[in-house]
Kinemage of the C-alpha trace (Angstrom):
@kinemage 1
@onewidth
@group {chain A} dominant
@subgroup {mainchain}
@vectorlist {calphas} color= white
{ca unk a 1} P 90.968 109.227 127.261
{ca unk a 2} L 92.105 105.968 125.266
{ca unk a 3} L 89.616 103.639 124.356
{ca unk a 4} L 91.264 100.985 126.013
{ca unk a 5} L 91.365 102.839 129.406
{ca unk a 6} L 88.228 103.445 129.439
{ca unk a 7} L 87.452 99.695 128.665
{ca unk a 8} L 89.597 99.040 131.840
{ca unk a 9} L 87.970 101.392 133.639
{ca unk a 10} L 84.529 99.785 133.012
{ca unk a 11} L 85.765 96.321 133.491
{ca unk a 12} L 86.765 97.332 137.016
{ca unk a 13} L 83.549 99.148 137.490
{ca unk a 14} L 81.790 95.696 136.739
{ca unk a 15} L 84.397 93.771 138.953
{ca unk a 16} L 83.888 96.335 141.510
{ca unk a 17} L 80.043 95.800 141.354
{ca unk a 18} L 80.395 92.068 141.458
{ca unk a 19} L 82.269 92.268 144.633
{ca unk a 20} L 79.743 94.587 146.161
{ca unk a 21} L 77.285 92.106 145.054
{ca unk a 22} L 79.397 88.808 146.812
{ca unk a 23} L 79.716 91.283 149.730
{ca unk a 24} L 76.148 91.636 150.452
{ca unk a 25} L 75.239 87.684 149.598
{ca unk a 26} L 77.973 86.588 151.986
{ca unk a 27} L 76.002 89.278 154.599
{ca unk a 28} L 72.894 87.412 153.691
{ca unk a 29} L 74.139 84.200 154.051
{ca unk a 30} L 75.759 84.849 157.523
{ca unk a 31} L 72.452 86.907 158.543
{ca unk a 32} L 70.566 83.295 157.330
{ca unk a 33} L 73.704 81.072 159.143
{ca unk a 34} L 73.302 83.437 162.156
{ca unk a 35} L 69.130 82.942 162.402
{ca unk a 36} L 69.544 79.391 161.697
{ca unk a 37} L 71.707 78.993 164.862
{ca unk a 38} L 69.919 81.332 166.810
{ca unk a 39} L 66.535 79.291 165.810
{ca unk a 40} L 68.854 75.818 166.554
{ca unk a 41} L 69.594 77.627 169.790
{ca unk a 42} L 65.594 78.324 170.597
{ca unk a 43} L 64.850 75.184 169.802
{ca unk a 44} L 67.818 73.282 172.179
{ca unk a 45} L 66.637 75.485 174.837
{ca unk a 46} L 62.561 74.774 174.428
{ca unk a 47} L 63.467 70.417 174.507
{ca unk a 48} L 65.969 70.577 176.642
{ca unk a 49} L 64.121 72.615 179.359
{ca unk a 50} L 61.201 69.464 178.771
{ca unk a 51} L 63.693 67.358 179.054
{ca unk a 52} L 64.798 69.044 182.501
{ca unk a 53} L 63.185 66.186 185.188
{ca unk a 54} L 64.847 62.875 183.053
{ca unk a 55} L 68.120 64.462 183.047
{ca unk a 56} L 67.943 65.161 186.927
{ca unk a 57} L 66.977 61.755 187.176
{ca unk a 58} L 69.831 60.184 184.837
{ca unk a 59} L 72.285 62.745 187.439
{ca unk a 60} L 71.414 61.237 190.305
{ca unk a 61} L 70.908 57.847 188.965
{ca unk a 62} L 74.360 57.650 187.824
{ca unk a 63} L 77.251 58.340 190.711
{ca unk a 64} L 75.650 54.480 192.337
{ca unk a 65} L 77.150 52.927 189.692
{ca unk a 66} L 80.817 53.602 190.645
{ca unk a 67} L 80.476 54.076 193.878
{ca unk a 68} L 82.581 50.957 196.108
{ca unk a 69} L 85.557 51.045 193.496
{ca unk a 70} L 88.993 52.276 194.014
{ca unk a 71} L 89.326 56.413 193.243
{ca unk a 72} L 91.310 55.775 190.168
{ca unk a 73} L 88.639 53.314 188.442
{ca unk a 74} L 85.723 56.584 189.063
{ca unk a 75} L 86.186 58.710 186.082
{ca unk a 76} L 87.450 55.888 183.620
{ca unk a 77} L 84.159 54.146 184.239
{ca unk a 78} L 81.925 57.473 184.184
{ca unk a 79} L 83.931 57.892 180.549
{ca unk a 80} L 83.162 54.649 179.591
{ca unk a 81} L 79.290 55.057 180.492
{ca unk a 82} L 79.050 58.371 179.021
{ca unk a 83} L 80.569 56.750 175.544
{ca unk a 84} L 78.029 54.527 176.013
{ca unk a 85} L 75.366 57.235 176.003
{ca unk a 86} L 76.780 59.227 173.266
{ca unk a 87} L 76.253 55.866 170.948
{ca unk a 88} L 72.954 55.105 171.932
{ca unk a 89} L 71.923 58.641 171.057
{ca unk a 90} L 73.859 59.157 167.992
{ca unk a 91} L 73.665 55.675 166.396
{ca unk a 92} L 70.390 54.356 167.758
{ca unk a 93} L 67.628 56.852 168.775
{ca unk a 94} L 69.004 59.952 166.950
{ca unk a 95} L 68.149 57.882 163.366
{ca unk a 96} L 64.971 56.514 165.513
{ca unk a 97} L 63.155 59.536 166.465
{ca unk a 98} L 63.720 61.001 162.714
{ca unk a 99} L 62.168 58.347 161.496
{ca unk a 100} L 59.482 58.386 163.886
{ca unk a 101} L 58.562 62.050 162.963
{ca unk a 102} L 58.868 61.262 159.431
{ca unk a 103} L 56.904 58.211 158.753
{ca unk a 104} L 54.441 57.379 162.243
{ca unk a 105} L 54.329 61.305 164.297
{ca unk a 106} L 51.197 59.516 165.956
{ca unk a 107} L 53.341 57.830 167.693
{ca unk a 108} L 54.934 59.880 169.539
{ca unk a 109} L 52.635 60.863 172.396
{ca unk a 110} L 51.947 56.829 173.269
{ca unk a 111} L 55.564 56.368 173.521
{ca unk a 112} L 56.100 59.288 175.362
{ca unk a 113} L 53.556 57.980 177.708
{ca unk a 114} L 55.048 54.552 177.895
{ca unk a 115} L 58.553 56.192 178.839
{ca unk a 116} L 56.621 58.022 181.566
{ca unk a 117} L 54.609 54.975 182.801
{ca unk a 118} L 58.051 53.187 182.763
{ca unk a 119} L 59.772 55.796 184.898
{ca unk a 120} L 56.727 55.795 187.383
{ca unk a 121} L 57.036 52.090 187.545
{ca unk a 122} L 60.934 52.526 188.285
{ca unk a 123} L 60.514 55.293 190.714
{ca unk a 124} L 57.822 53.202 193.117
{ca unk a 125} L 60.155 49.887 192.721
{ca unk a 126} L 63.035 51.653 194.154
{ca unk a 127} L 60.605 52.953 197.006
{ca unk a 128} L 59.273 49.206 197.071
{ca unk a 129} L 62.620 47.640 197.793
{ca unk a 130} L 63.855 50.199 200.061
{ca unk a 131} L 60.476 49.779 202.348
{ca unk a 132} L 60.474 46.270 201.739
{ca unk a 133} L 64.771 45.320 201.538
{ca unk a 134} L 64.334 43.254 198.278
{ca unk a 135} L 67.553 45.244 196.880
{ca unk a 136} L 69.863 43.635 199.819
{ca unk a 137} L 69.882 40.301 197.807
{ca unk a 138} L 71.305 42.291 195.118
{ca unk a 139} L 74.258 44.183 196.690
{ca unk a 140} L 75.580 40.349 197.894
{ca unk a 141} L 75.629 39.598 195.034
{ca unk a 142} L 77.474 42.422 193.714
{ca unk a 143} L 79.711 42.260 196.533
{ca unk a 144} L 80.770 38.898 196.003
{ca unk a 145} L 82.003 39.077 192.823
{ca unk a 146} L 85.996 38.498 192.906
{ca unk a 147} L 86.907 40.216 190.213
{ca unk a 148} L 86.830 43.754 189.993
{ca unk a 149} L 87.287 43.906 185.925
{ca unk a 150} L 83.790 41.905 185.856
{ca unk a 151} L 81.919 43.899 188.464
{ca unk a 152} L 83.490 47.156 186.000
{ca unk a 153} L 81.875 44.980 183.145
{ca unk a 154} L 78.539 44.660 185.130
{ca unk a 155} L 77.895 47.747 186.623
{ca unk a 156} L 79.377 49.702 183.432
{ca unk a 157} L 76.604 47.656 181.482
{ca unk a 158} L 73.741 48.409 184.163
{ca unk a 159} L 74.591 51.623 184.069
{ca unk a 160} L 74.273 51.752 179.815
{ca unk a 161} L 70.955 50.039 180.104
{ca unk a 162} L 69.559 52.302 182.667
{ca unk a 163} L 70.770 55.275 180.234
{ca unk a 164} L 69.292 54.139 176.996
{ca unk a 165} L 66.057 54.173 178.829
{ca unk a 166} L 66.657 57.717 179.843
{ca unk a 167} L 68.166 58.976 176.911
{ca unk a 168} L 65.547 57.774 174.932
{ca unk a 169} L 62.861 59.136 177.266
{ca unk a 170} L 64.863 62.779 176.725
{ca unk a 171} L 65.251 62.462 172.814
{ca unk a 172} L 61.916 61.805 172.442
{ca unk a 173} L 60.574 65.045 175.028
{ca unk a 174} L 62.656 66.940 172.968
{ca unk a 175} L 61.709 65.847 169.490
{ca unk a 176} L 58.238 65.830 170.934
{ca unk a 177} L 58.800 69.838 171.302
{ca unk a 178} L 60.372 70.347 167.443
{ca unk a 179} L 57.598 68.542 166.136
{ca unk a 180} L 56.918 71.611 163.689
{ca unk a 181} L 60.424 71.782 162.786
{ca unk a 182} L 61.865 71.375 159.915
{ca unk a 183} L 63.698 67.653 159.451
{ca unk a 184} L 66.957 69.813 159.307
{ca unk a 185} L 66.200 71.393 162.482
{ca unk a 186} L 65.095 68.998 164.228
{ca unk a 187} L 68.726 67.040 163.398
{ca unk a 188} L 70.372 69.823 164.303
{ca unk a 189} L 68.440 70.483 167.713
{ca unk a 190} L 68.159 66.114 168.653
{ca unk a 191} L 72.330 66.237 167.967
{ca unk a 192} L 73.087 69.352 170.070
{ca unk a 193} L 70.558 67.864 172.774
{ca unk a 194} L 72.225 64.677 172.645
{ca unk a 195} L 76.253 65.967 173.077
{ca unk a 196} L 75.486 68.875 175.422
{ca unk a 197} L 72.887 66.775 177.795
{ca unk a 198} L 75.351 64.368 177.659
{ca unk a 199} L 78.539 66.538 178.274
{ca unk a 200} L 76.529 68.528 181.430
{ca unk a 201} L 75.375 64.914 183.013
{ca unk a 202} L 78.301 63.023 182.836
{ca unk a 203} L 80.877 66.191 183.401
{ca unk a 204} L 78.531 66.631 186.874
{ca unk a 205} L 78.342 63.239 187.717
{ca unk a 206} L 82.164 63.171 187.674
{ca unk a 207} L 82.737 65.968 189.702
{ca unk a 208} L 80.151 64.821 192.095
{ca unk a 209} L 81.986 61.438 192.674
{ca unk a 210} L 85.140 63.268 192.937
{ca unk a 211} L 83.987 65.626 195.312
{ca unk a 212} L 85.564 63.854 198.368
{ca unk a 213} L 88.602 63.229 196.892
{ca unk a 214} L 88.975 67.215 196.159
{ca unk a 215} L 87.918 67.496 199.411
{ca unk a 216} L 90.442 65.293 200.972
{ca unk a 217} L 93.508 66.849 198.933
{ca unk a 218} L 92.001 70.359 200.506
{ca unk a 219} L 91.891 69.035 204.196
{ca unk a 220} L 95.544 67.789 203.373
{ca unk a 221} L 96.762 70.856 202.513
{ca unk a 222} L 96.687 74.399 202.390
{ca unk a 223} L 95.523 77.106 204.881
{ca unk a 224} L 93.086 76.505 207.883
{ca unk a 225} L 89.793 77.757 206.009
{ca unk a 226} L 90.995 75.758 202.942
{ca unk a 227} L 91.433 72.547 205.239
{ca unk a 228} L 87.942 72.908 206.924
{ca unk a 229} L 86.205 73.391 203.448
{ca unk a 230} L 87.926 69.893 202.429
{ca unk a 231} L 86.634 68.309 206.165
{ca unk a 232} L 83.277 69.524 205.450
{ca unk a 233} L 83.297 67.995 201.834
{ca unk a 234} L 84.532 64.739 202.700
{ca unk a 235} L 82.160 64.624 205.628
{ca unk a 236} L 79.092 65.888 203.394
{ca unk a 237} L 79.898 63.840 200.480
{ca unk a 238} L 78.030 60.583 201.428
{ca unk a 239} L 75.241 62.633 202.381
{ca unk a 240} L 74.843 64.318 198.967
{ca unk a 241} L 75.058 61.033 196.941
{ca unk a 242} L 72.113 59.924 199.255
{ca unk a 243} L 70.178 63.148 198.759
{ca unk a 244} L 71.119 62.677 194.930
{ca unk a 245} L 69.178 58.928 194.892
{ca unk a 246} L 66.262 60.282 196.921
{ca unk a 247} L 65.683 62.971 194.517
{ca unk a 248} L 66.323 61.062 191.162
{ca unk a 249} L 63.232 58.415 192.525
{ca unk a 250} L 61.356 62.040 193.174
{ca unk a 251} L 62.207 63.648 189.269
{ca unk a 252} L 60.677 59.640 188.076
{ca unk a 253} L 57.740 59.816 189.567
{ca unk a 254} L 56.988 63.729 188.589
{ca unk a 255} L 57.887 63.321 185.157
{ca unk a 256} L 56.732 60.295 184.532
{ca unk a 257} L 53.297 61.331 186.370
{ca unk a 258} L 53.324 64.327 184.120
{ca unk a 259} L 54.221 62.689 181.282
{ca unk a 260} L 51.092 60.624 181.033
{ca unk a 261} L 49.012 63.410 182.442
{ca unk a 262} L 50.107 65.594 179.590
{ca unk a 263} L 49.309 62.387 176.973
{ca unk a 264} L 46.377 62.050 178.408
{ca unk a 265} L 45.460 65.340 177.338
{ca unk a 266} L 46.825 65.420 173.646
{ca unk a 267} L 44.701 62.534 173.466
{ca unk a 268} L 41.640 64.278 174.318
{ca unk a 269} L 41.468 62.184 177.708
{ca unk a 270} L 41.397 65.500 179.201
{ca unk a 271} L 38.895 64.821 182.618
{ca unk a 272} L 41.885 63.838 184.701
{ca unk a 273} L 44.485 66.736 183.714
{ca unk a 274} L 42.445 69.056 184.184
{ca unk a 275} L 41.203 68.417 187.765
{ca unk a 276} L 44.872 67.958 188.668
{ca unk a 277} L 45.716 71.391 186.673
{ca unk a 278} L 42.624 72.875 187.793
{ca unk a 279} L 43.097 71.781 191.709
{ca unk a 280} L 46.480 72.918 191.641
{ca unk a 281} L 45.950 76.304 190.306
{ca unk a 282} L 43.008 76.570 193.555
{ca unk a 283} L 45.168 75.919 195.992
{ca unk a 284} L 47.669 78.332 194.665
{ca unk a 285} L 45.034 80.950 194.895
{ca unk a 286} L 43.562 79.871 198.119
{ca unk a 287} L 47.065 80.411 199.703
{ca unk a 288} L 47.339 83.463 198.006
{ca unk a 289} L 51.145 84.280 198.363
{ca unk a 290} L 53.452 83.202 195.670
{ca unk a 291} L 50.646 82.124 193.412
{ca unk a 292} L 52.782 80.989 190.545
{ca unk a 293} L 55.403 78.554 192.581
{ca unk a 294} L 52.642 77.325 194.643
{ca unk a 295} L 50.763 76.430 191.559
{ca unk a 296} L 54.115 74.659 190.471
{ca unk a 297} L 54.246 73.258 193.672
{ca unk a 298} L 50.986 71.596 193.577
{ca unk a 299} L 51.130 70.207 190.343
{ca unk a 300} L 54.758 68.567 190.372
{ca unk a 301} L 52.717 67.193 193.677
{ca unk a 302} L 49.840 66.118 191.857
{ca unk a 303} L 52.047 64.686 188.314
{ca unk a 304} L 53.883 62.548 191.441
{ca unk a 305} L 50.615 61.037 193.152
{ca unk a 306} L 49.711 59.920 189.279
{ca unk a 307} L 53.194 58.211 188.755
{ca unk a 308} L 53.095 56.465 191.851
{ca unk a 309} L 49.470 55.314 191.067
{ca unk a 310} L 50.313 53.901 187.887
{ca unk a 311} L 53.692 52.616 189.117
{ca unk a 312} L 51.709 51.108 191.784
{ca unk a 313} L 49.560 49.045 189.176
{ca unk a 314} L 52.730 47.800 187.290
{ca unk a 315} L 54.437 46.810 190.386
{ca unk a 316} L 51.636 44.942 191.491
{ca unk a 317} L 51.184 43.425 188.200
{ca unk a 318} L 54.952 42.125 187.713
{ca unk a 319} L 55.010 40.422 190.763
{ca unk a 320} L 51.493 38.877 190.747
{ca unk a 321} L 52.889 37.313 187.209
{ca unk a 322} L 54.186 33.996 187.611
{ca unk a 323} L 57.340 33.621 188.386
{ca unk a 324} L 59.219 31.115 185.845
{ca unk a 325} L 60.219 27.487 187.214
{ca unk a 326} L 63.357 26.148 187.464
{ca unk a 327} L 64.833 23.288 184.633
{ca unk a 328} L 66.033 20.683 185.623
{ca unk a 329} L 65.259 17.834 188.341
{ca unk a 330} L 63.065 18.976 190.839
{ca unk a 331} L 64.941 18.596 194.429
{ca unk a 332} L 63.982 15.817 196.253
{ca unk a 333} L 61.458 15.599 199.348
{ca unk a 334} L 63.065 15.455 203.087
{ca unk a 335} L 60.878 11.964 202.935
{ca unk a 336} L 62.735 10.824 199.901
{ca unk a 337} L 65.931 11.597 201.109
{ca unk a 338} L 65.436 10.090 204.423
């Protein structure tokens, strides 16, 4: 065979080997790519289940702020409060909580603790102006506001405020769980915690405050069964937005109860947690059917008691504070006037 042929030949050969070679890197690479996801995945899954109570909360919390405008202003607003969200994750307690892991991890369990003591003190304020009617002053107020762009502007902005708290509350459960993570893991997990919690609240908040509007456009039209599915939506619709604010104050005071039961015990302050765990897990067994929900059971019980006893104390502290006086000249005495 020519010389030169056979030169060809074995240059292929090489090329041929060098392919087979790029072949099995790319394999290796996609094998790496495909763990890497699939450990992103585990990791999503492990915070975000933590983070399970706060988002209930932050869905139940939410459909109150649209609720007395026109249908058409609903989902605009729920956008505009879900951008909202997406910014204070992304730009504010994404870079935060990275930080925080990087240069202080200490400080994670206290703060974790103070987002817990602040949803127990939330939680039992709600249940304090509902027994005691403190929020009425409130709602005239709203409702007296002429314009409806500003009472957008307001309640959009309440509703922002209300989220940061939460949001930060679930960033930090979650990077609380990826603490052993790598720093590119745990920016990987934080961001896909931060767009899909976000997506999955706001996309069922919106479809819960549209709800009676699907329902009416079904009782308007199509068959019989069709038309008494829309009548029971529209009739059931209030009802489940009540249910919704009943069980958001419920998901505060568990996880915030847990929360700072759970702190209590990283920080070795263990007494407490453990007769809670410890009393749940005997009633379970005294009961002796369904051992492991009744255990459940009992504790979210018990982590609810706690957040209501410490938002209890802060309750009672903020309004035994002083309440700031008025500027200005004092109003004159009846006798001064007469």
């Amino acid at each position: 065979m020519p010389s030169g042929l056979i030169a060809l030949l074995d240059d292929v050969a090489a090329i041929a080997k060098i392919a087979a070679a790029s072949v099995d890197d790319v394999a290796a690479i996609a094998k790496i790519a495909a763990a890497s996801v699939d450990d992103i995945g585990a990791a999503v899954g492990k915070a975000g289940t933590k983070a399970a109570g706060v988002v209930i909360d932050d869905t139940a919390v939410t459909p109150r702020y649209v609720t007395g405008f026109t249908p058409d202003r609903e989902l605009p607003i729920i956008a505009k409060i879900a951008w909202g969200s997406i910014k204070n994750k992304m730009l504010i307690l994404l870079p935060a909580a990275l930080l925080l892991t990087a240069f202080a991890p200490f400080l994670i369990t206290p703060l974790l603790m103070l987002g817990g003591a602040y949803l127990a003190f939330e939680a039992t304020e709600k249940i304090a102006e509902k027994l005691l009617h403190e929020h009425e002053h409130e709602e005239e107020l709203v409702d007296a506001m002429a314009d409806p762009a500003d009472l957008e502007a307001l309640q959009v902005k309440g509703a922002i405020r209300t989220d940061f708290i939460l949001s930060a509350e679930i960033m930090v459960i979650a990077l609380a769980e990826l603490s052993m993570e790598s720093l590119a893991m745990q920016s990987g997990a934080l961001i896909a915690v931060a767009i899909g919690i976000t997506i999955a609240v706001y996309g069922l908040v919106a479809l819960i405050v549209k709800l009676d509007d699907i329902g009416l456009h079904m009782a308007e039209r199509g068959s019989a069964a069709v038309r008494s599915v829309g009548s029971g939506l529209v009739h059931v619709v209030p009802y489940v937005l009540t249910g919704l604010s009943g069980l958001g104050t419920a998901a505060m005071l568990w996880v915030g109860g847990g929360i700072i039961l759970h702190g209590m015990e990283e920080l070795h302050f263990d007494a407490i947690p453990h007769a809670v765990y410890d009393g749940a897990h005997s009633v379970a067994v005294t009961l002796g059917v369904m051992i492991p929900l009744i255990e459940w059971l009992a504790d979210a019980v018990a982590a609810s008691i706690a957040g209501l006893i410490v938002g209890t104390v802060i309750v009672g502290a903020m309004h035994l504070r002083p309440k700031p006086q008025p500027t200005g000249e004092p109003a004159a005495c009846p006798e001064e006037i007469i």
